[in-house]
VEXLUM-617438 format. One line per field, with one value per atom (N, C-alpha, C, CB): residue in three letters; x, y, z; atom name. Coordinates in Angstrom, 2 decimals. Glycine has a CB too. Layout:
rest = c(ALA	...)
c1 = c(X	...)
c2 = c(Y	...)
c3 = c(Z	...)
atom = c(CA	...)
% end
This chain:
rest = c(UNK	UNK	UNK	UNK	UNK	UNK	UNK	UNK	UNK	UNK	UNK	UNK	UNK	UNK	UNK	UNK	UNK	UNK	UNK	UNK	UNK	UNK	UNK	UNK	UNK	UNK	UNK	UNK	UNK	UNK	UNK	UNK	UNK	UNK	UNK	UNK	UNK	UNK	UNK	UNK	UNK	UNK	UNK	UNK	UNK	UNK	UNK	UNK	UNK	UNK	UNK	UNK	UNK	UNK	UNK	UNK	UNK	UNK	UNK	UNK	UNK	UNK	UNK	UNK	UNK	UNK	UNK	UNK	UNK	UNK	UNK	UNK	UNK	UNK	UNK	UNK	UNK	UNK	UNK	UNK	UNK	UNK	UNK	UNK	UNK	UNK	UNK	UNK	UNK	UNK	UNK	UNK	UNK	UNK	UNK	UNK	UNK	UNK	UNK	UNK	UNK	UNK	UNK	UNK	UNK	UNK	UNK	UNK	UNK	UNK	UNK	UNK	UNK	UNK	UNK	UNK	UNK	UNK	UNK	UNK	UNK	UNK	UNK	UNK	UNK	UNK	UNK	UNK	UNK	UNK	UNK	UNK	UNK	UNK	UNK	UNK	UNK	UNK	UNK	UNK	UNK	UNK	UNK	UNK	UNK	UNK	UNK	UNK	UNK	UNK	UNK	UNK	UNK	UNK	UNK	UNK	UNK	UNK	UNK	UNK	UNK	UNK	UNK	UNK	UNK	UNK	UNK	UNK	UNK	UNK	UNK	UNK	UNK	UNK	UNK	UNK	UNK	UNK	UNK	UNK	UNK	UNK	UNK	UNK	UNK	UNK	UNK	UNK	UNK	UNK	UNK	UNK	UNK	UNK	UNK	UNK	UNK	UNK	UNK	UNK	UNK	UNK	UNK	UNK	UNK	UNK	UNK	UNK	UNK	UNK	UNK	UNK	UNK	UNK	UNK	UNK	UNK	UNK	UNK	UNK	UNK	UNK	UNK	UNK	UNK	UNK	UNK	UNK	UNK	UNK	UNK	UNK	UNK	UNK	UNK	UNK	UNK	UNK	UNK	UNK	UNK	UNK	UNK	UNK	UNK	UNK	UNK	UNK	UNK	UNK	UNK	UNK	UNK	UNK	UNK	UNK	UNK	UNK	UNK	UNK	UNK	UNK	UNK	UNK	UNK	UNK	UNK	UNK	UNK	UNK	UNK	UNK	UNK	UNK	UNK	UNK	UNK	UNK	UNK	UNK	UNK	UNK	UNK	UNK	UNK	UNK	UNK	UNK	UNK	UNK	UNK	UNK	UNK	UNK	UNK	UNK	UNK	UNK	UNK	UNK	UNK	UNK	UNK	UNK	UNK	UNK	UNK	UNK	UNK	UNK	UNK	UNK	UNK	UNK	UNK	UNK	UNK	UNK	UNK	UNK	UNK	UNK	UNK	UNK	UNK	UNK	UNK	UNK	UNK	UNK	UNK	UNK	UNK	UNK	UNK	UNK	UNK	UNK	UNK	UNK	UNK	UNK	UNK	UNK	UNK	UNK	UNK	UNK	UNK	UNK	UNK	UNK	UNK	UNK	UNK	UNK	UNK	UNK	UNK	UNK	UNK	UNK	UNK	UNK	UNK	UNK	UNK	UNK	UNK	UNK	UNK	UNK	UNK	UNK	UNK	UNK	UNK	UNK	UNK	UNK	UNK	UNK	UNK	UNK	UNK	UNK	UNK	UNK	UNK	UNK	UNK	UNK	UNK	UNK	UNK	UNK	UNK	UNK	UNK	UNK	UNK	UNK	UNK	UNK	UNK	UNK	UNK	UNK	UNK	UNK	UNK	UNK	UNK	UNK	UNK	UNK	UNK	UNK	UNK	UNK	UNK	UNK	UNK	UNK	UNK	UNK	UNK	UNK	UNK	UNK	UNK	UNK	UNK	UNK	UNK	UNK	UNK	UNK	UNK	UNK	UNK	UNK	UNK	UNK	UNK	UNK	UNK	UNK	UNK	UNK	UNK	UNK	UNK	UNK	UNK	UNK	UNK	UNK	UNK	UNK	UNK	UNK	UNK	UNK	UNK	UNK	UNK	UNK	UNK	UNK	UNK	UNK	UNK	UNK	UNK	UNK	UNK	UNK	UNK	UNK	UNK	UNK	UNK	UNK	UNK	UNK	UNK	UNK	UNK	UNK	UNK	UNK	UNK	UNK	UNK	UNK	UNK	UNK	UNK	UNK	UNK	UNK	UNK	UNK	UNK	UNK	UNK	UNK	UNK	UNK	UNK	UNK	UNK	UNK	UNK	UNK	UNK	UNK	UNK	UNK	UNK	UNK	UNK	UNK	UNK	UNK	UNK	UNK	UNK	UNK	UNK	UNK	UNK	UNK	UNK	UNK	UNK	UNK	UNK	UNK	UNK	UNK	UNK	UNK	UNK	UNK	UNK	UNK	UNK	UNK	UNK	UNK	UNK	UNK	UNK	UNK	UNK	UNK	UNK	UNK	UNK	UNK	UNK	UNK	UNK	UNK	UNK	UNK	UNK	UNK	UNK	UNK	UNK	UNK	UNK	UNK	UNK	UNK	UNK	UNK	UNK	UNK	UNK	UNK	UNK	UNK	UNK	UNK	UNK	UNK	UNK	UNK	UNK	UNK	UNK	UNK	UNK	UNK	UNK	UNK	UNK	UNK	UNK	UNK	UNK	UNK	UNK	UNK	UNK	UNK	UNK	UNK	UNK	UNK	UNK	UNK	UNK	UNK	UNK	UNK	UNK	UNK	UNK	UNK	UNK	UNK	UNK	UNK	UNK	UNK	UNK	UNK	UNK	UNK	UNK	UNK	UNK	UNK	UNK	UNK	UNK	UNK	UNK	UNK)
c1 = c(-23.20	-23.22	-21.93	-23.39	-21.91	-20.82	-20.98	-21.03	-19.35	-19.26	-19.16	-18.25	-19.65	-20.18	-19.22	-21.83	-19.59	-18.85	-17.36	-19.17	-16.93	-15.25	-14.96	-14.67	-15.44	-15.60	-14.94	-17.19	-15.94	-16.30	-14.78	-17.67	-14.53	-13.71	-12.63	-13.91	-12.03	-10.86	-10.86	-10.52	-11.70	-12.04	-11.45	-13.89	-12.05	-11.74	-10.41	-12.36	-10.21	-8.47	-7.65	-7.64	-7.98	-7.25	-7.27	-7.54	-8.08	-7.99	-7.61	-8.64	-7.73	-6.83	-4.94	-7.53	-4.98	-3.47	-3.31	-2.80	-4.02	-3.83	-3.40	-5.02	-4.46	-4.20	-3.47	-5.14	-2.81	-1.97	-0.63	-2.09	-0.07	0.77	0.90	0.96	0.15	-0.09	-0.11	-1.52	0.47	0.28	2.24	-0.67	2.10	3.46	4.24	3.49	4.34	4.65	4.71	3.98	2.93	3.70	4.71	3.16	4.95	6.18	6.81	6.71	7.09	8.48	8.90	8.69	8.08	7.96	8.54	6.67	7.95	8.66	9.54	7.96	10.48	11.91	12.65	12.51	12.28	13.15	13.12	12.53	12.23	12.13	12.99	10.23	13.02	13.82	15.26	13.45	15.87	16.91	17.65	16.86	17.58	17.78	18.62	18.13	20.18	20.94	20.23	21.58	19.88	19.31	18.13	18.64	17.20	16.22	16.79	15.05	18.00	18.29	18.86	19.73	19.62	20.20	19.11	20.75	18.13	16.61	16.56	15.12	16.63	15.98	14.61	15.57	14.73	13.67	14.13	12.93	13.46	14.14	13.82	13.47	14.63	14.59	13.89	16.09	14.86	13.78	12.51	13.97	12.18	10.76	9.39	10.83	10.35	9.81	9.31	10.98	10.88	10.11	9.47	11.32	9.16	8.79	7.11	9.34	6.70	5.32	5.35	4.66	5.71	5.77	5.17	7.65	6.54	6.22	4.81	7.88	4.81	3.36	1.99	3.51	2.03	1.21	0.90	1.88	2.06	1.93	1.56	3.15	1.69	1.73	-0.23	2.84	-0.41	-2.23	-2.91	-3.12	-2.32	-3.08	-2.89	-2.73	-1.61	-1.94	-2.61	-1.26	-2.92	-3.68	-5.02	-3.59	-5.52	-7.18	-7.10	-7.77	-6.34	-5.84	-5.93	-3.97	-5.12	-5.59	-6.73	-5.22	-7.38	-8.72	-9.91	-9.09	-9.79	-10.83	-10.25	-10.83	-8.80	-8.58	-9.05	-7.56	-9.01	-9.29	-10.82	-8.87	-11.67	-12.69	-13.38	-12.62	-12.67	-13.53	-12.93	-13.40	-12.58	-12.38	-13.63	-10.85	-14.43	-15.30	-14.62	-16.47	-13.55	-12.86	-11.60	-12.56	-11.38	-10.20	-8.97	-10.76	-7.57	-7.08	-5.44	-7.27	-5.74	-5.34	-3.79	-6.27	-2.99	-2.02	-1.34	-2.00	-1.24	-0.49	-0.61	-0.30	-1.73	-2.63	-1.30	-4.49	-0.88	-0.29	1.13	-0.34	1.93	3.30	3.06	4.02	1.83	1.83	1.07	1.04	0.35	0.27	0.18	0.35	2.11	2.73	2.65	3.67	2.51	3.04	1.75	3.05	0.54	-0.28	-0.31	-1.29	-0.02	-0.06	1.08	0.36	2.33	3.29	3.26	4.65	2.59	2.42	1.04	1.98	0.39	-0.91	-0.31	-1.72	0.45	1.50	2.14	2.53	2.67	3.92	2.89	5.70	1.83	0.85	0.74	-0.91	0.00	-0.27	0.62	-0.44	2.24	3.00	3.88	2.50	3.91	4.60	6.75	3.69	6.72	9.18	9.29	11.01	10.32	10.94	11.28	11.77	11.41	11.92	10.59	13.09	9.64	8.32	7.37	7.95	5.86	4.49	3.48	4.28	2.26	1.17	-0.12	0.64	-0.78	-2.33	-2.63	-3.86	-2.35	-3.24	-2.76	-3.56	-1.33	-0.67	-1.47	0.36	-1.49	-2.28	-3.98	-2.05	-4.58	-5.60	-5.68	-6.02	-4.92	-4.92	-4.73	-3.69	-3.82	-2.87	-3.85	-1.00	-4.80	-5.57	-6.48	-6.21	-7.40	-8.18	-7.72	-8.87	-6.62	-5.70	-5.26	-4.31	-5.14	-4.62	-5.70	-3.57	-6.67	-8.10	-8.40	-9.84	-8.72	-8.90	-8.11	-8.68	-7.06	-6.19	-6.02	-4.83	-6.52	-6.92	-7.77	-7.11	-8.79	-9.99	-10.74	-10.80	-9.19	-9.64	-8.52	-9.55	-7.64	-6.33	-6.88	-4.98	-7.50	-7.81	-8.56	-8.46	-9.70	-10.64	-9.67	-11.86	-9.17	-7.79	-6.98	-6.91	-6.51	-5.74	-6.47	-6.04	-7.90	-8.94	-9.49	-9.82	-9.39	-9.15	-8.17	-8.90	-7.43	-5.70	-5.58	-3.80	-5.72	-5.48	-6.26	-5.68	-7.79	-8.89	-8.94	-8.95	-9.36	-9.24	-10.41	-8.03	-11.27	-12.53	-12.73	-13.70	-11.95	-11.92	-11.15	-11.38	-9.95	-8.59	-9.30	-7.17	-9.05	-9.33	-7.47	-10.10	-7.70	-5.85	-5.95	-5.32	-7.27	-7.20	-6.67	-8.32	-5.98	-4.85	-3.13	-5.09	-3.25	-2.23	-1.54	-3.01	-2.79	-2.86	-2.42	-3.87	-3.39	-2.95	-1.77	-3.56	-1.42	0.08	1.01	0.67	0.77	1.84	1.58	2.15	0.77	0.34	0.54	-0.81	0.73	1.50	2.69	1.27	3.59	4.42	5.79	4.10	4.60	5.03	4.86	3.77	4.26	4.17	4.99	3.16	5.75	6.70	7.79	6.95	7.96	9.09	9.42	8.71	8.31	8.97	8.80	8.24	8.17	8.02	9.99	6.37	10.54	11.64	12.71	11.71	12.43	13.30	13.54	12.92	12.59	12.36	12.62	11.10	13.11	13.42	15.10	12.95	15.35	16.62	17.78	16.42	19.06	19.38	20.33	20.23	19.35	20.17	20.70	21.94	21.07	21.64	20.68	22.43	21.08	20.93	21.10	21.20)
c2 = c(3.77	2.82	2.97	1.37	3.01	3.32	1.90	4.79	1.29	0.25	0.49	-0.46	0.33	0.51	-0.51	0.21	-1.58	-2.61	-3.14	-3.24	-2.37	-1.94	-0.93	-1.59	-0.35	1.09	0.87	1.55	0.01	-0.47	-1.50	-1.17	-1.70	-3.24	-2.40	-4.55	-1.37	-0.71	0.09	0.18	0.98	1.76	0.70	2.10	-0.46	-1.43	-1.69	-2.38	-2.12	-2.77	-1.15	-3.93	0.21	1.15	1.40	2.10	1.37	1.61	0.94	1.95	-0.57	-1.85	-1.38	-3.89	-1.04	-0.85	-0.10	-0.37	1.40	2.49	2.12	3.21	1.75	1.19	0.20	0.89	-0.62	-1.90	-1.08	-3.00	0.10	0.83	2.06	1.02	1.70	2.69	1.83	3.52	0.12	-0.56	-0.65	-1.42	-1.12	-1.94	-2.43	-2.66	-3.46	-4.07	-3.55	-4.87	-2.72	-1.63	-0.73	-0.99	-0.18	1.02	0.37	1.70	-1.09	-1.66	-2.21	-2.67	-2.50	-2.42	-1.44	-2.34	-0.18	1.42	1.76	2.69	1.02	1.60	0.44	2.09	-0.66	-1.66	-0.86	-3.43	-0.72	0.00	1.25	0.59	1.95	3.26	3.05	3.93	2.05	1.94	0.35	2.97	-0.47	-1.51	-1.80	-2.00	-1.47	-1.13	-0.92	-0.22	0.56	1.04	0.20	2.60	0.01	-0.56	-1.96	-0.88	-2.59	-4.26	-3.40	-5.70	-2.31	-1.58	-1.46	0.03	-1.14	-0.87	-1.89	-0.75	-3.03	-4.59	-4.98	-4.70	-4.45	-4.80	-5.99	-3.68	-7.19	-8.27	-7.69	-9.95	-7.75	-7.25	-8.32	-7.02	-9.75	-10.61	-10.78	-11.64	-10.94	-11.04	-9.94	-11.22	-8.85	-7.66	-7.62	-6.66	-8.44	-8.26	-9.54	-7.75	-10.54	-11.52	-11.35	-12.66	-10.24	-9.98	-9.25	-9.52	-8.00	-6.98	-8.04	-6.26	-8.95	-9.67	-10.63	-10.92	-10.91	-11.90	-11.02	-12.70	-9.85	-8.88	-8.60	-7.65	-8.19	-7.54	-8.39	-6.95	-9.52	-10.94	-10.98	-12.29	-11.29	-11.03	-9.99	-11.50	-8.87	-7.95	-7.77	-6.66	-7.98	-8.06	-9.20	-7.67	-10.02	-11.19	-11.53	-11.77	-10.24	-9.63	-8.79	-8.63	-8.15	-6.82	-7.07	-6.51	-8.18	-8.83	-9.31	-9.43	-10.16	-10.43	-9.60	-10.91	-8.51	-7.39	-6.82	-6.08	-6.31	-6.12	-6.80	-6.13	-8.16	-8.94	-8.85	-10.64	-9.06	-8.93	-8.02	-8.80	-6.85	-5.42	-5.07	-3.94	-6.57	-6.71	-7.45	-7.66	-8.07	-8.98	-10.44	-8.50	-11.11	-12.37	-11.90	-13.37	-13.45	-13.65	-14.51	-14.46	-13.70	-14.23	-14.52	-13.33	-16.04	-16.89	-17.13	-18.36	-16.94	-17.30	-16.60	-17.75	-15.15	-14.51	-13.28	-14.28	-13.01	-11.67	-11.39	-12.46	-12.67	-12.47	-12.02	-13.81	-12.17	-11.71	-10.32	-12.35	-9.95	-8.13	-7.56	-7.66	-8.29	-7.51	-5.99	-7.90	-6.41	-5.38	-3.78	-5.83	-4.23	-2.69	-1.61	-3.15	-1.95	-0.87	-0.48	-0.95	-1.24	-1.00	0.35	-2.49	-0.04	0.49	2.11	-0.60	1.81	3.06	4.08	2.63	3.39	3.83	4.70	2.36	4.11	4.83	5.90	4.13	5.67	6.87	7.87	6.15	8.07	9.10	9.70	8.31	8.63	9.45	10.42	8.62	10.37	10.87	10.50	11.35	8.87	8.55	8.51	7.19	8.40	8.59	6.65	10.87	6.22	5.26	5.39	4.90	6.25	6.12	6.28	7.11	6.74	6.47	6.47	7.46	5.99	6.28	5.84	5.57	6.50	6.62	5.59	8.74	5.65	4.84	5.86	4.59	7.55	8.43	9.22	9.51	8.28	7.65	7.17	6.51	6.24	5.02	5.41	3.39	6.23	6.52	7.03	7.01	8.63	9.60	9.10	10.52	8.39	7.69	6.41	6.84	5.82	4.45	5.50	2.69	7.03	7.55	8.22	8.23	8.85	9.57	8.47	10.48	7.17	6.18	5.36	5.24	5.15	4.51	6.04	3.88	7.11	8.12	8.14	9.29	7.98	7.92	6.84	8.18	5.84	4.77	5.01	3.83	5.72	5.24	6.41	5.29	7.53	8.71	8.20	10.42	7.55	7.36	6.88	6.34	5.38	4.81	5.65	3.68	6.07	7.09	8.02	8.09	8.92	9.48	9.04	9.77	7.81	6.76	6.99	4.71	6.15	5.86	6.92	5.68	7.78	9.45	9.62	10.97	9.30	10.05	9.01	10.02	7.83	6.72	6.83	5.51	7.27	7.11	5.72	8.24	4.91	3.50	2.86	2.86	2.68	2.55	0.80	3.38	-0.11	-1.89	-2.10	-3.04	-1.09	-1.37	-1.30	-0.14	-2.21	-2.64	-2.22	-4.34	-1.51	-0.87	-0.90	1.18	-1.19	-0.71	-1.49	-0.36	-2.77	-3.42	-2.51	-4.87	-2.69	-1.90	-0.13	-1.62	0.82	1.86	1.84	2.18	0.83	0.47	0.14	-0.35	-0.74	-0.76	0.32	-2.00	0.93	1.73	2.86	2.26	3.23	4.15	3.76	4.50	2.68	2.31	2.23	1.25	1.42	1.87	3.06	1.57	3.78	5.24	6.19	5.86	6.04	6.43	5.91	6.46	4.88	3.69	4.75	1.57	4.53	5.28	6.58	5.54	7.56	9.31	9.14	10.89	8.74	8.75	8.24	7.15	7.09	6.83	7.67	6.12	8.33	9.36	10.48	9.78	10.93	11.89	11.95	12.11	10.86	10.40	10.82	8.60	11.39	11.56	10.60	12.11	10.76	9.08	8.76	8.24	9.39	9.32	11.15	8.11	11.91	13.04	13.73	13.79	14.24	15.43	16.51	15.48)
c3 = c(-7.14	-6.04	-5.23	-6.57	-3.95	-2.98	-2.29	-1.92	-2.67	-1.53	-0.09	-1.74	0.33	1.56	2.46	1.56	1.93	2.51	2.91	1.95	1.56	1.49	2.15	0.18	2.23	3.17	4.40	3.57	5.30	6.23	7.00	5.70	6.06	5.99	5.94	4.61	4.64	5.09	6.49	4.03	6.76	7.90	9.30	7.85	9.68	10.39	10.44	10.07	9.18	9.41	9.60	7.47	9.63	9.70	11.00	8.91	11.98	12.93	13.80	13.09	13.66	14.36	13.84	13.38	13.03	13.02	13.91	11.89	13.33	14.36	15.70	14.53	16.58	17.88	18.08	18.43	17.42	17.43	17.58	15.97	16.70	16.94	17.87	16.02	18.81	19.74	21.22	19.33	21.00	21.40	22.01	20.52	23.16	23.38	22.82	23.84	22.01	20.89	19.57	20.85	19.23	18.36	18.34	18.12	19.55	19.77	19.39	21.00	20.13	19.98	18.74	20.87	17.58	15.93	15.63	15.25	15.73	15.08	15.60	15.11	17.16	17.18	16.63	18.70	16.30	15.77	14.27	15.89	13.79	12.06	12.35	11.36	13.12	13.36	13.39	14.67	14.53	14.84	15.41	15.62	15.05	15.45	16.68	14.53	16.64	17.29	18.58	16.73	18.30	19.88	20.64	19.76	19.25	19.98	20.84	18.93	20.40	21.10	22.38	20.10	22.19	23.62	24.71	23.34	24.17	25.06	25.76	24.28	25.31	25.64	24.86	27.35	23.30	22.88	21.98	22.31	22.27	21.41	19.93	21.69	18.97	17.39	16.82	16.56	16.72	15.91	15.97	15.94	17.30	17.54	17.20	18.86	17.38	16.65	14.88	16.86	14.81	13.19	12.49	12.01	13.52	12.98	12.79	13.77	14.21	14.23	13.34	15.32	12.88	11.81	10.37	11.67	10.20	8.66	9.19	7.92	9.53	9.90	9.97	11.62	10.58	10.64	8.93	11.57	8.48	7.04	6.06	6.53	5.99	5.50	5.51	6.85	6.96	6.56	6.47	7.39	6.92	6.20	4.42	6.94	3.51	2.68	1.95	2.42	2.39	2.02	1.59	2.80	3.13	3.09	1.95	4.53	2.13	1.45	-0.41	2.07	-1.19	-2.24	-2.97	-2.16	-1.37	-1.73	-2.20	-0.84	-1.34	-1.56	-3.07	-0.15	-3.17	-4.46	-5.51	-4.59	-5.04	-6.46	-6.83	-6.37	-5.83	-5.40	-6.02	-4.33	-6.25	-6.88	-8.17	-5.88	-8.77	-10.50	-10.56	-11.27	-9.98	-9.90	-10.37	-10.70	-10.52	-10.12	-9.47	-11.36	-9.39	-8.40	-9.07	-7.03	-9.10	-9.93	-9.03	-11.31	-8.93	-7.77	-8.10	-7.63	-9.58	-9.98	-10.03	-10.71	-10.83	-10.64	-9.45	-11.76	-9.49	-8.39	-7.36	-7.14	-6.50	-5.24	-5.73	-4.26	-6.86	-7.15	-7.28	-8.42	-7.70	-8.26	-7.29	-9.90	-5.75	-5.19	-4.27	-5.34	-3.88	-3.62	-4.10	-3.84	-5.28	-6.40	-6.09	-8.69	-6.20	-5.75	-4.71	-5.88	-3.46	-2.09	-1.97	-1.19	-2.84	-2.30	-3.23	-2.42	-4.60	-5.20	-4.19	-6.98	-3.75	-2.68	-1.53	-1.87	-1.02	0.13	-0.01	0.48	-1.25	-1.52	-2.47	-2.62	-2.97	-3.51	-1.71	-4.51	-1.01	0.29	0.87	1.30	0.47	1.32	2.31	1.68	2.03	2.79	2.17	3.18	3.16	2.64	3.40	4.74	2.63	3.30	4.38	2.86	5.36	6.56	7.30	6.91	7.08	7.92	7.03	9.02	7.66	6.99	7.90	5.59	7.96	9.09	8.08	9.54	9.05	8.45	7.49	9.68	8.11	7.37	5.83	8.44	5.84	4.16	3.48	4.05	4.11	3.33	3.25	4.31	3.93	3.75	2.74	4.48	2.81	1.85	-0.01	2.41	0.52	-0.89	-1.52	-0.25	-0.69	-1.60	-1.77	-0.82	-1.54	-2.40	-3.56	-1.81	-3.02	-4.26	-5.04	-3.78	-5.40	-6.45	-7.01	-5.88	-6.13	-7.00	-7.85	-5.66	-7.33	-8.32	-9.63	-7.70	-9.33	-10.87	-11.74	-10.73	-11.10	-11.75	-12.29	-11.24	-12.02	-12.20	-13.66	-10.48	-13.67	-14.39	-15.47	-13.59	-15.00	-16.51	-17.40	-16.45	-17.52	-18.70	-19.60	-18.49	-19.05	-20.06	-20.71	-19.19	-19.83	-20.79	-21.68	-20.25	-20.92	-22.47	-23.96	-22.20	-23.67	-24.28	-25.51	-23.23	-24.48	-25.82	-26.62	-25.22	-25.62	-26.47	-27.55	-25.26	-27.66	-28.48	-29.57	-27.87	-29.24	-30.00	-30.77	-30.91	-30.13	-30.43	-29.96	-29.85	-30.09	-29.54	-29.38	-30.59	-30.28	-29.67	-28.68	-30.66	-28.50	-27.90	-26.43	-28.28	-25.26	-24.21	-23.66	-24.29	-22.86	-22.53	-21.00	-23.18	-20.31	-19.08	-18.00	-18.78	-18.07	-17.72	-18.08	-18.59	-19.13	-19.63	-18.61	-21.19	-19.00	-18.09	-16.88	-17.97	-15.69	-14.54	-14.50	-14.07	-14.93	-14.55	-15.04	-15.03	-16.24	-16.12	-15.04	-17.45	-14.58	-13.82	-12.66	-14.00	-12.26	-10.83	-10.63	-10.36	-11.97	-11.98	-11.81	-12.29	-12.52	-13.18	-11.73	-14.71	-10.52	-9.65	-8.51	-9.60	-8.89	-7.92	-8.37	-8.47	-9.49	-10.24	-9.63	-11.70	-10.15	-9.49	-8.37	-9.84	-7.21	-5.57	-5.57	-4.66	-6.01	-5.94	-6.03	-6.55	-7.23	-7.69	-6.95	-8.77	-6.29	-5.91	-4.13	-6.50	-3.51	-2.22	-2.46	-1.87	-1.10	-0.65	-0.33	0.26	-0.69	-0.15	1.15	-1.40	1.92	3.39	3.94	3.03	3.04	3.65	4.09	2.90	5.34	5.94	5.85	6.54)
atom = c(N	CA	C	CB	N	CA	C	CB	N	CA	C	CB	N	CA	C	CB	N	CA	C	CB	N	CA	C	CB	N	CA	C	CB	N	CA	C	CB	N	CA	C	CB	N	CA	C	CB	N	CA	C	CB	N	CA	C	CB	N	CA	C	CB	N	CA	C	CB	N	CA	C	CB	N	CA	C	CB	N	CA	C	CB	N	CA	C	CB	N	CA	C	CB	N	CA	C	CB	N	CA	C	CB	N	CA	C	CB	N	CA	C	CB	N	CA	C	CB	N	CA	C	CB	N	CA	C	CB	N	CA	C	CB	N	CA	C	CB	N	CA	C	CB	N	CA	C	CB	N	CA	C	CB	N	CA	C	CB	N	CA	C	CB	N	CA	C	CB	N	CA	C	CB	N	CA	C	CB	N	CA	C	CB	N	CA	C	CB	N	CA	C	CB	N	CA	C	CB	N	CA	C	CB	N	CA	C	CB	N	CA	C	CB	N	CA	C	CB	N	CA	C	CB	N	CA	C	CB	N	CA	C	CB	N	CA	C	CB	N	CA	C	CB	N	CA	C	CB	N	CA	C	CB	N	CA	C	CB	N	CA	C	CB	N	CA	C	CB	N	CA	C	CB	N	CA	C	CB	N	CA	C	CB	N	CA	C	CB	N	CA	C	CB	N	CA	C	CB	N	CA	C	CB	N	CA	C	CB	N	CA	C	CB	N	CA	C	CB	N	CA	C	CB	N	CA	C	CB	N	CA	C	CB	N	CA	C	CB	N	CA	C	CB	N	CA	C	CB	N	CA	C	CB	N	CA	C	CB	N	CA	C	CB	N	CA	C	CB	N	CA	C	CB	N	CA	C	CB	N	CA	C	CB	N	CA	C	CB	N	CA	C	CB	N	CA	C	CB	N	CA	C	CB	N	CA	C	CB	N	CA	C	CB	N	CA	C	CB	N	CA	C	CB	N	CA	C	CB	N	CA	C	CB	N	CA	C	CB	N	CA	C	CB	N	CA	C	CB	N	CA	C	CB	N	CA	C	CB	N	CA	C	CB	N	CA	C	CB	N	CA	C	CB	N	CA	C	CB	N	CA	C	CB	N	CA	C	CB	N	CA	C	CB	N	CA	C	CB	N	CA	C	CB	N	CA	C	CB	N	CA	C	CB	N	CA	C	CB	N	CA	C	CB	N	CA	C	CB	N	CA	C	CB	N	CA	C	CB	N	CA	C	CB	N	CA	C	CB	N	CA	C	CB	N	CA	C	CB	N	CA	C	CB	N	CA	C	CB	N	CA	C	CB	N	CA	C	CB	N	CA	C	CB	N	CA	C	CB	N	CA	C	CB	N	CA	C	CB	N	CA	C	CB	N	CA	C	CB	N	CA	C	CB	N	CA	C	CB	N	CA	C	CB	N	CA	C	CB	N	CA	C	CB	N	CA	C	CB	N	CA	C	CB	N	CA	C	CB	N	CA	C	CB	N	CA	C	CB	N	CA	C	CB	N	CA	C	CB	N	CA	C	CB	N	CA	C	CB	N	CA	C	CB	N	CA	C	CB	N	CA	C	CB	N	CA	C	CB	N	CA	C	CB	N	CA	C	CB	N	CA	C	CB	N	CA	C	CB	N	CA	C	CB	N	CA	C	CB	N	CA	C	CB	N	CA	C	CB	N	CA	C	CB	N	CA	C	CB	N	CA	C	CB	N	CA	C	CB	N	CA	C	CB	N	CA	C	CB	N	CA	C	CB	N	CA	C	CB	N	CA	C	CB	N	CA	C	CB	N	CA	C	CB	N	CA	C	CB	N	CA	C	CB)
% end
């Protein structure tokens, strides 16, 4: 069965970014993220820049949770929103994205390349353990997001040229 629907729904919110950053206001987002300094030299107000940025990011990860939670089949209202972050950001950096930039087509690349490894680790666990009551696939996920937060980190430059 192919969600279709999620499909649909990521596809949507990818291309509203797309064009949102291809937008006036978007430019003026990615030179405030680029360069602050210059960008206030421009006359681009900064705060206001990043107030839309966090507000922007704020509901898109919000939708962004829901559907996650959504495709555990519940919704888990207490802790869900503190651990958010961590897949999004392990999702990104599989795609290819560096701290100093990242495109939609990061995040594209990187949420198929990280549901895939999600979705192939546990069974691997599951072997390697040979444990056939042991339920690990909480366990797995996180270390596997982790563990991908981790070397993407490591493996980033720290500023030199």
């Amino acid at each position: 069965m192919i969600p279709t629907g999620t499909l649909l729904l990521f596809a949507f919110f990818a291309v509203i970014v797309y064009l949102f950053f291809r937008s006036k206001t978007g430019v003026a987002i990615s030179a405030v993220g680029m360069n602050p300094v210059f960008a206030k030299a421009t006359g681009i107000n900064v705060d206001r820049s990043r107030i839309i940025a966090n507000v922007m990011s704020t509901c898109l990860g919000a939708v962004g949770i829901i559907v996650y939670a959504q495709g555990f089949g519940f919704a888990q209202f207490y802790d869900m929103p503190m651990l958010m972050a961590f897949p999004a950001v392990a999702a990104v950096l599989v795609g290819g994205a560096t701290a100093q930039r990242s495109k939609v087509m990061n995040v594209i690349i990187g949420c198929f390349l990280f549901q895939g490894l999600l979705t192939i680790a546990p069974p691997v666990f599951g072997r390697i353990l040979q444990d056939a009551d042991a339920d690990i696939t909480n366990p797995v996920r996180l270390i596997v997001q982790f563990g991908v937060i981790l070397y993407a980190l490591t493996k980033m430059s720290g500023g030199a040229k």
